[in-house]
N, C-alpha and C positions, 0 to 999 in steps of 0.2 A: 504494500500500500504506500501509495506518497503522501507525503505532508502534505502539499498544496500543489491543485492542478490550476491552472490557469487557462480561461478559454475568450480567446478572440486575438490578432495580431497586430491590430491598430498600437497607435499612440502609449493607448493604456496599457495593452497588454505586452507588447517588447520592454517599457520601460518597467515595470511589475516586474517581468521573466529575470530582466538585470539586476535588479534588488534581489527577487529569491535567490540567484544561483550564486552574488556575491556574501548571499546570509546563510550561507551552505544549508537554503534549505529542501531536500530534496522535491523536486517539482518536474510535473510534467506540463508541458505548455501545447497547446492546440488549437489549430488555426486552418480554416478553409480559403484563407487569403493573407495577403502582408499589406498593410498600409491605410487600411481604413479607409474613409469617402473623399481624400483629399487625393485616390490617384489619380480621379480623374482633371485633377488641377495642372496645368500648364505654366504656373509660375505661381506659386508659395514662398508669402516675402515677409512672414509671420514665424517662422516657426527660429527658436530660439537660437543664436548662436550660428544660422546660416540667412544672410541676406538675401537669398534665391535660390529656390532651386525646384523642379514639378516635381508633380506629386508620385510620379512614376521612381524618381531618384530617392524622394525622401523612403519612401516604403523598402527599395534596394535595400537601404542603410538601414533603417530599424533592422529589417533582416540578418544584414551582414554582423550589426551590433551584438542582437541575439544568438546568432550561430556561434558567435566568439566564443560564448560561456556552456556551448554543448560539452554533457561530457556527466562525470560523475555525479553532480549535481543540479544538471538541468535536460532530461530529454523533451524534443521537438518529433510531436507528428504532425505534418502537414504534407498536404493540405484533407484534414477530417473533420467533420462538419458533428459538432454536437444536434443531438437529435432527441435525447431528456437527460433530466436530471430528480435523483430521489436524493432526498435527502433526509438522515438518522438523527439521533441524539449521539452516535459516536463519528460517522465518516459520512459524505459522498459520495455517491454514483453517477459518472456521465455516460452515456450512453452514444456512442459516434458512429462513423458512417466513413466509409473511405470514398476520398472522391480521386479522380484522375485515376491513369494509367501507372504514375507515377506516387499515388497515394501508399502511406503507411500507415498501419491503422486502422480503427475499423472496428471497436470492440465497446466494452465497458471498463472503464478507470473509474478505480477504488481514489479516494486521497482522503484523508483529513479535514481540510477545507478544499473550499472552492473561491476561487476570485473572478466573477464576472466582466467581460472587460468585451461581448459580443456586440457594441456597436450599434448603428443605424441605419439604416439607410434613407433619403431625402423624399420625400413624397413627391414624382414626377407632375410636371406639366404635359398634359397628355391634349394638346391641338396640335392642329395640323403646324411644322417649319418647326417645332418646338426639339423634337430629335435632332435634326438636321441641326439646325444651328445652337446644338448643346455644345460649350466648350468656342462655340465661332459669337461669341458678343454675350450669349444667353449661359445662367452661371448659377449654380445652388450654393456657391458661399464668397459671400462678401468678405469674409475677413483673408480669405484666400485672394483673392482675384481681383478686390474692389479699387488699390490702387493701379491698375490699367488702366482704368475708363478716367483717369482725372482729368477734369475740364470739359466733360463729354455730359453730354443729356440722357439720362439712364431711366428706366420703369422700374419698380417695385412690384412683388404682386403678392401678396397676402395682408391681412387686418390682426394676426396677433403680434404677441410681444417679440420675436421671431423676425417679423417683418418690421417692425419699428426699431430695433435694433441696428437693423440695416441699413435701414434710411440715417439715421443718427450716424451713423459713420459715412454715409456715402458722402451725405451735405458735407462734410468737412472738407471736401475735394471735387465733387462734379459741377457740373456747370447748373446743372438743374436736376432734380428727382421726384418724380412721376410715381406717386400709389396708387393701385388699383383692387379697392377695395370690394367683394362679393355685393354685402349690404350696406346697409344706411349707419351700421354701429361697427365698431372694432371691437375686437377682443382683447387688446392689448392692456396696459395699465394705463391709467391716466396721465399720472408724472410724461410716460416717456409721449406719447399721442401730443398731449401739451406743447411739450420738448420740441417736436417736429413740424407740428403745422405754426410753430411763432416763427418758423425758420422763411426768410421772403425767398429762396430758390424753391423751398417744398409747395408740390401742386398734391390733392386729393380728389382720385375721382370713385365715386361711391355708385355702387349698384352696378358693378359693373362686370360682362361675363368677357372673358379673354377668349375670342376665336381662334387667333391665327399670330406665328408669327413671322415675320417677313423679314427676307434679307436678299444679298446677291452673294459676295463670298463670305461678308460678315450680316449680323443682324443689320437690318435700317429701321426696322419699326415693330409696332403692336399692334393688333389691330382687334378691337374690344367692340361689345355692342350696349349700350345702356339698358339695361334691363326694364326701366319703368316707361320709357318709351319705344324701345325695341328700333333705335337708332343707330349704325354701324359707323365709326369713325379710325382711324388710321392717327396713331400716336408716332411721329415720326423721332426713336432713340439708337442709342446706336450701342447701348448694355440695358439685359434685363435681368433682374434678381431674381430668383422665386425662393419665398421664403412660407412654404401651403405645407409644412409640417414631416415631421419625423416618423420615418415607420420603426420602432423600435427591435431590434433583432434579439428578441424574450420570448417568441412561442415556446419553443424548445424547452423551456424550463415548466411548461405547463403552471398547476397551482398551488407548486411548492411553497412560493412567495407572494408576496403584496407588492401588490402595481397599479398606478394611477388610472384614468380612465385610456390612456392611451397606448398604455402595457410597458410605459416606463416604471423598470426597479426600482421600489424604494428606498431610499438607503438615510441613513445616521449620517449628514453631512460631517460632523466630525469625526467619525473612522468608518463609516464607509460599507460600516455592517447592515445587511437588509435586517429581514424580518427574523430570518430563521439564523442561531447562531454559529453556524457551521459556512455561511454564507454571505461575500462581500459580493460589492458588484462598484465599477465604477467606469465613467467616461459614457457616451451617447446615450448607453441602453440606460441610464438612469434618470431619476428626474429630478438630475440637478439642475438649478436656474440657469445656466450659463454652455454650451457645449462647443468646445473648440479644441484642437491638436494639442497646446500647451496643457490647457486646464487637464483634459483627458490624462496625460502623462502623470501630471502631479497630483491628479486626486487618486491612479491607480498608487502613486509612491506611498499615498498618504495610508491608504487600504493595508497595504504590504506589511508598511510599521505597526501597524496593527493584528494584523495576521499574525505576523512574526511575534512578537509579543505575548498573544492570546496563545499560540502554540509553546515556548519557552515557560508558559506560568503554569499548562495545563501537569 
């Protein structure tokens, strides 16, 4: 049995995998991918300690970091895709799945605890031009990609706190920024909604359903219909955010744990522990306020210390 298995490869869980294996604590780590939602970013100018680099390089590296410490103390299967988890009053059971040709894996890992670290994925924009020009102007993360568009006329498209976030960083550099709100209300909090329409570059447009979106090699536009009039108009921008919500990567866990309504883990923002005490979780799949590449790293470190901890006292 291992002391601690850790499952996802992102942010959280390479930085995790590096703390267990440098706290010689025997750990298995498991991963159906390397590098989380940011591979699909073309230039990340955010993450700490490197002024640039995509998201395809950054994921090489967590990889290459983690592979360093294979060995007595830390095995790696990947790419195996967790598929349940039980969970005792003494250990853990994951339940996995081998994927690829090249997959190892494939079984049920006993450990100790467990450290959740499986991530999100970005809830698509699903009109017509919205594939096509994903990555060519159209972009699910602002804190990745936002300073490209500086001096440029950009859209927003979602009403929670999510999408006002993003507007609050974009006004600090675009020429002008464009929400394009479903209904007549936001969901967001009020401070930040306040925060953004006192801003004289932010425009708000309410009621509004996104058809299409339009480009030649890069985006040129959006083109929305007013819902209370069923009037079609052409926002002519040249970046669009879509910030319509997280699908959380938690089925797998079935209802071992407590999860908000949107199947985000909940966790003890101070260690990081969920509901059940055999079980952390930390970075997208939880419903921490805030989800981004740094924070993910340092709230799985924050988990580890804890883990580590709980195991040494047991």
């Amino acid at each position: 049995m291992y002391e601690l298995a850790i499952v996802g490869g992102g942010p959280a869980g390479a930085a995790a995998a590096i703390y267990a294996a440098r706290k010689r604590l025997k750990t298995i780590f498991l991963t159906s991918e390397w590098g989380g939602q940011s591979t699909v970013s073309t230039d990340v100018q955010n993450w700490i300690g490197t002024p640039s680099l995509t998201g395809i390089e950054l994921a090489a590296n967590l990889r290459k970091h983690v592979e360093a410490y294979a060995g007595e103390w830390l095995t790696i299967q990947s790419p195996v895709l967790a598929t349940g988890l039980v969970a005792t009053d003494d250990h853990v059971e994951i339940t996995t799945s081998a994927q690829g040709r090249s997959a190892s894996g494939g079984n049920n890992i006993q450990a100790k605890v467990v450290l959740i670290t499986s991530g999100a994925n970005r809830r698509k924009l699903e009109v017509p031009g919205a594939a096509q020009y994903d990555q060519k102007g159209l972009t699910y993360c602002a804190s990745c990609d936002g300073p490209l568009f500086a001096d440029k006329d950009v859209a927003v498209i979602g009403g929670g706190n999510a999408a006002f976030e993003t507007v609050l960083q974009l006004l600090a550099y675009c020429k002008t920024v464009t929400l394009f709100n479903r209904g007549e209300t936001f969901r967001a909090d009020e401070i930040s909604v306040a925060a953004a329409l006192a801003h004289p570059n932010m425009r708000v447009i309410k009621n509004s359903e996104i058809l299409a979106v339009e480009g030649a090699q890069f985006v040129t536009g959006v083109r929305w219909k007013d819902t209370k009039t069923n009037v079609e108009s052409l926002l002519p921008v040249e970046g669009i955010f879509v910030e319509i919500g997280l699908i959380p990567n938690t089925d797998w866990t079935g209802t071992v744990l407590d999860k908000n309504e949107i199947g985000q883990i909940k966790v003890d923002p101070r260690t990081h522990r969920t509901s059940h005490s055999r079980v952390w979780a930390a970075g997208d799949c939880t419903d921490g306020l805030y989800h981004q590449n740094n924070i993910a790293a340092g709230d799985a470190v924050k988990a580890l210390e804890d883990i580590y901890m709980s195991l040494r006292r047991a």
